[in-house]
C-alpha positions in Angstrom: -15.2 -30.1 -2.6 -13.6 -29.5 0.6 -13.1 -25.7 1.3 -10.1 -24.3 3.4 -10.7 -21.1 4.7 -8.0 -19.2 6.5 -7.8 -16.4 9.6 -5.0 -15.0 10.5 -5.3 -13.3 14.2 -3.6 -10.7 16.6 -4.6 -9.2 19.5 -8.6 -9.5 17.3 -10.8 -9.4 20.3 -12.8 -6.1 18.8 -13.5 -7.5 15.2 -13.3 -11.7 15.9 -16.5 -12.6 16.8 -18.2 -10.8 13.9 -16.4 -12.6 11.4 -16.7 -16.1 13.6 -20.5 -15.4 13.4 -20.6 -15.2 9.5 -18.3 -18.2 9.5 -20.7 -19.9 11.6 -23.9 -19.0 9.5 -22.4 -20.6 6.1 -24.9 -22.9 4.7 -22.1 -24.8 2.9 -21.0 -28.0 5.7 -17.5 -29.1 4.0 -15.4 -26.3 5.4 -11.7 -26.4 6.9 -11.7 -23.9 9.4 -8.3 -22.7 10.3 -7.3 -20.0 12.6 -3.4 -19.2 12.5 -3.2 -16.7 15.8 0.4 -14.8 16.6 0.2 -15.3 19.9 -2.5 -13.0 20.7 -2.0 -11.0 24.3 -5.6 -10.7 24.5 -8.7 -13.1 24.6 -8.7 -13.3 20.9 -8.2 -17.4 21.6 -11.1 -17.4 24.1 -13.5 -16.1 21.8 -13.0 -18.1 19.6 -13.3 -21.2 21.4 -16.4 -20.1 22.6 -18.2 -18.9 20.0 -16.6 -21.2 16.8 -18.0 -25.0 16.3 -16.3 -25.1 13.1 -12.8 -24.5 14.1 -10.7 -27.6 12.5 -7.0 -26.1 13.4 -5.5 -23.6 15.5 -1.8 -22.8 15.5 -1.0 -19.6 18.2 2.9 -18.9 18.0 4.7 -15.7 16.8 4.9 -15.2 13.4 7.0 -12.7 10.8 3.6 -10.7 10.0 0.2 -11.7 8.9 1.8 -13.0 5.1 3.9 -15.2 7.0 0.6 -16.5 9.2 -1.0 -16.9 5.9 1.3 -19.1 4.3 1.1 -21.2 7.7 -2.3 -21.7 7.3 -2.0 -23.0 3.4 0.7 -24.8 4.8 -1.7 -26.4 7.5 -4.5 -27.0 4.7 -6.1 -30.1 3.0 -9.4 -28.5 1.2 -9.5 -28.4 -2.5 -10.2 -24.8 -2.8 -8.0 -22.3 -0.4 -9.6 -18.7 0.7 -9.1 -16.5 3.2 -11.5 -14.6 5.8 -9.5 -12.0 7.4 -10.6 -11.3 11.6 -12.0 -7.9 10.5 -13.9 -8.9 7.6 -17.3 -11.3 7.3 -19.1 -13.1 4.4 -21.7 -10.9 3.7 -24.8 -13.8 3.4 -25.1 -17.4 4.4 -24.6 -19.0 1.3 -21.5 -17.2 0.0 -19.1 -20.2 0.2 -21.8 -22.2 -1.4 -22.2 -20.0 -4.2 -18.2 -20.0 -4.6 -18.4 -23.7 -4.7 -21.1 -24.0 -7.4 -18.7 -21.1 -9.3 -16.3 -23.1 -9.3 -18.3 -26.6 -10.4 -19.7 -24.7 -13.1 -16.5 -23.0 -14.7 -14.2 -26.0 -13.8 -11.6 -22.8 -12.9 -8.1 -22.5 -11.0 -10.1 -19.7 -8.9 -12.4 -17.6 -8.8 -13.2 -14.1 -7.4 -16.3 -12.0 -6.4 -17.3 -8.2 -5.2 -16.4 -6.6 -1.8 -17.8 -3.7 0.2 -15.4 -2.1 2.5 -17.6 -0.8 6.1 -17.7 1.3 8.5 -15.6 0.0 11.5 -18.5 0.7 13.6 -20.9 -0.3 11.9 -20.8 -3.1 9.2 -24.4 -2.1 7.6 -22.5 1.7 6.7 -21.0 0.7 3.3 -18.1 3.0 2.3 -17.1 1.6 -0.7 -18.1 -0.7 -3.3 -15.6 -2.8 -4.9 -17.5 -4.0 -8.2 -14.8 -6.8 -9.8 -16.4 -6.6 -12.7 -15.1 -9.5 -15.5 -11.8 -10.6 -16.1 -9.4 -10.7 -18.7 -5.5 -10.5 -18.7 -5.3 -7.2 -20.3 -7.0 -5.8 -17.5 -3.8 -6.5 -15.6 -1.5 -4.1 -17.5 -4.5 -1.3 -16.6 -4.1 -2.4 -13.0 -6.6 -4.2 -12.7 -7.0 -7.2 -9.6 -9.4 -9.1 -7.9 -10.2 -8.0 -4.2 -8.4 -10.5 -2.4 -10.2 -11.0 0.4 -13.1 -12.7 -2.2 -10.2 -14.5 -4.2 -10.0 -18.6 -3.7 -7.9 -20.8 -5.2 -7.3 -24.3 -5.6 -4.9 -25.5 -3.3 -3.0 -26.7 -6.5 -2.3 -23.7 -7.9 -0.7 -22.7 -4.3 1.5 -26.0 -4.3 2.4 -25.2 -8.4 2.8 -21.3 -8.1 4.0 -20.7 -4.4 3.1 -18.8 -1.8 3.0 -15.2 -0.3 6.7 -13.7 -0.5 7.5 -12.7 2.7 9.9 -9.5 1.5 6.6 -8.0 0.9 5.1 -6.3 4.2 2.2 -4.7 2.5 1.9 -5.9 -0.6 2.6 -9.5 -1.1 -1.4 -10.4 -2.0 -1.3 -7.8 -5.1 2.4 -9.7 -5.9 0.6 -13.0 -5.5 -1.9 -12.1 -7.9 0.1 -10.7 -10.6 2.1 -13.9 -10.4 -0.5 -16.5 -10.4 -3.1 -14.7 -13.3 -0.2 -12.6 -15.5 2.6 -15.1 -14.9 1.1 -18.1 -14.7 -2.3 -17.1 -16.7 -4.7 -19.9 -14.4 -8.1 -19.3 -15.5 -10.4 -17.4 -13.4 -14.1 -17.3 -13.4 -16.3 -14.3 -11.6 -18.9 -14.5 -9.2 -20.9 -11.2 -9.5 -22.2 -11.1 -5.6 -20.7 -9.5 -2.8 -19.2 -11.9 -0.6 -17.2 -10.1 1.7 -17.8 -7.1 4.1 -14.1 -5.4 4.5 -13.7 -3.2 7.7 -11.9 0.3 6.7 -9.0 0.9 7.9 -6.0 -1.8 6.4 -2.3 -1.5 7.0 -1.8 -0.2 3.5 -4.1 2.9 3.9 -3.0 3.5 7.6 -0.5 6.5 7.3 1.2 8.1 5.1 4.7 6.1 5.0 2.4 2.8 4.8 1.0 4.3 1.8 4.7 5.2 0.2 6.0 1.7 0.9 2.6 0.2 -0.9 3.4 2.2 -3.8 6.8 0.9 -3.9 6.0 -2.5 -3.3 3.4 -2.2 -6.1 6.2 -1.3 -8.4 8.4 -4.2 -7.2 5.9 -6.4 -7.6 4.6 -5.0 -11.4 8.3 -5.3 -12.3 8.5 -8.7 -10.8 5.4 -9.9 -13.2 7.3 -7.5 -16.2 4.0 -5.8 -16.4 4.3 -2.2 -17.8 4.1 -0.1 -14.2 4.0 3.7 -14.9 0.3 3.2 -16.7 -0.7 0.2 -15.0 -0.1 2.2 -11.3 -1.5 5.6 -12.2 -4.7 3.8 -14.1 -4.7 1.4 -10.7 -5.4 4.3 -8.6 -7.4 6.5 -10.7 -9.9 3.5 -11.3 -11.0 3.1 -7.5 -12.9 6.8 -7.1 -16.0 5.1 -8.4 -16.0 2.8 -5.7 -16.4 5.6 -3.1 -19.7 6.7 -5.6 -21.7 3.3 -5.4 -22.7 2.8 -2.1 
C-alpha cells in the first residue's frame, strides 16, 4: 500500500528539520511525501530541500489556514492510506508507518489510530503528556472520546466518500472531521497500541485564552453538527485528559 503523508508548513524553520529527520528514518519505502508550504518568509523551503530525499510534492502558495493546506495536500494525494505529520511533530521510531501499514493489513479497517506523547518544545525526550488512545468503540464518542489526530490515517477513500476538513472551523475542524467520519459515517477503526507520534506543546487551540473559548465553541458546533449529546460529552472530554499529565 502506498502511504500519503501530509505537512503543512509556515514560517517552520525551528521545528522542520526534526520532523524531516523522523520522516527520513521510516523503514517503510512506499511513502508519498507531500509538503503543502504557505508561502513561508523564511528558509522553511530550503531546509527542506536539503535535508528531505523523500519529498514527492511541494506546493508553496498562500493558503486560508493550515485546514485549508491540509485539504490541498489530500487533494494533491495518490497513496491508499492518507495521514498527516505536522512540522512540529515526528514519528517517534523508525518503523511507525510500517507498523500502521501491517495495522491496517491485518484489520482490513477504513483507519486506524495509535498513542501520542506531547514534548517539551525544547526538548523532544521531556514527555509532558501521554495520550494513551486506548480501544475504540462508538459509545466512547458521546463520552468525548477521539483519537489523537496527529496518529489518525485514513484511507484516501473514506476522504473522497466523507469529505474533507470544513474550512468554517479555525481550530477545530480535525475534532469535526472525526465526529463525522466514526459517529456519522461509523467507518471501522482498528488501534495500534504504540506511540507513533511525538507532539510539540504548545498548539493553536491551547495558545491563549480566547483560542481556548473559540475551541470550546467550535467543539459544540461540531458535537451538534454529528447530533452527539454535547453538555456530557464536552465536560467528560475535558475531565478525561488529567491523566495524561500523570503518565509520563
Amino acid at each position: 500500500m502506498k502511504v500519503s503523508i501530509i505537512t503543512a508548513t509556515y514560517n517552520s524553520a525551528n521545528t522542520i528539520i526534526d520532523t524531516l529527520k523522523s520522516l527520513e528514518q521510516q523503514t517503510y519505502s512506499n511513502i508519498e511525501y507531500i509538503i503543502i508550504d504557505g508561502a513561508s518568509k523564511d528558509n522553511t523551503l530550503d531546509i527542506i530541500k536539503a535535508h528531505s530525499s523523500k519529498v514527492s510534492t511541494i506546493i508553496s502558495e498562500p493558503d486560508k489556514g493550515i485546514y485549508d493546506a491540509l485539504n490541498k495536500g489530500i487533494n494533491a494525494a495518490t497513496g491508499d492510506i492518507i495521514g498527516f505529520l505536522h512540522s512540529d511533530d515526528l514519528f517517534a521510531y523508525p518503523d511507525a508507518v510500517t507498523d500502521i501499514v501491517n495495522t491496517f493489513s491485518a484489520n482490513n479497517s477504513d483507519a486506524i489510530y495509535a498513542d501520542l506523547q506531547y514534548v517539551n518544545k525544547d526538548n523532544i525526550d521531556s514527555v509532558v503528556r501521554y495520550w494513551k488512545s486506548g480501544y475504540y468503540h462508538i459509545s466512547k464518542m458521546k463520552k468525548g472520546w477521539m483519537p489523537p489526530h496527529p496518529t489518525f490515517y485514513m484511507k484516501r477513500s473514506c476522504y473522497e466518500k466523507f469529505g474533507l476538513f470544513d474550512l468554517s472551523f479555525k481550530i477545530a475542524a480535525d475534532y469535526d472531521s472525526l465526529l463525522r467520519y466514526l459517529y456519522l459515517n461509523k467507518i471501522s477503526m482498528s488501534y495500534l497500541p504504540e506511540v507513533t507520534i511525538k507532539m510539540r506543546v504548545g498548539g493553536a487551540s491551547n495558545r491563549d485564552l480566547n483560542n481556548i473559548i473559540l475551541k470550546t465553541k467550535e467543539d459544540i458546533r461540531a458535537l451538534k453538527n454529528s447530533k452527539v449529546p454535547w453538555v456530557s460529552a464536552l465536560a467528560i472530554k475535558n475531565v478525561s485528559k488529567i491523566p495524561q499529565f500523570l503518565k509520563r
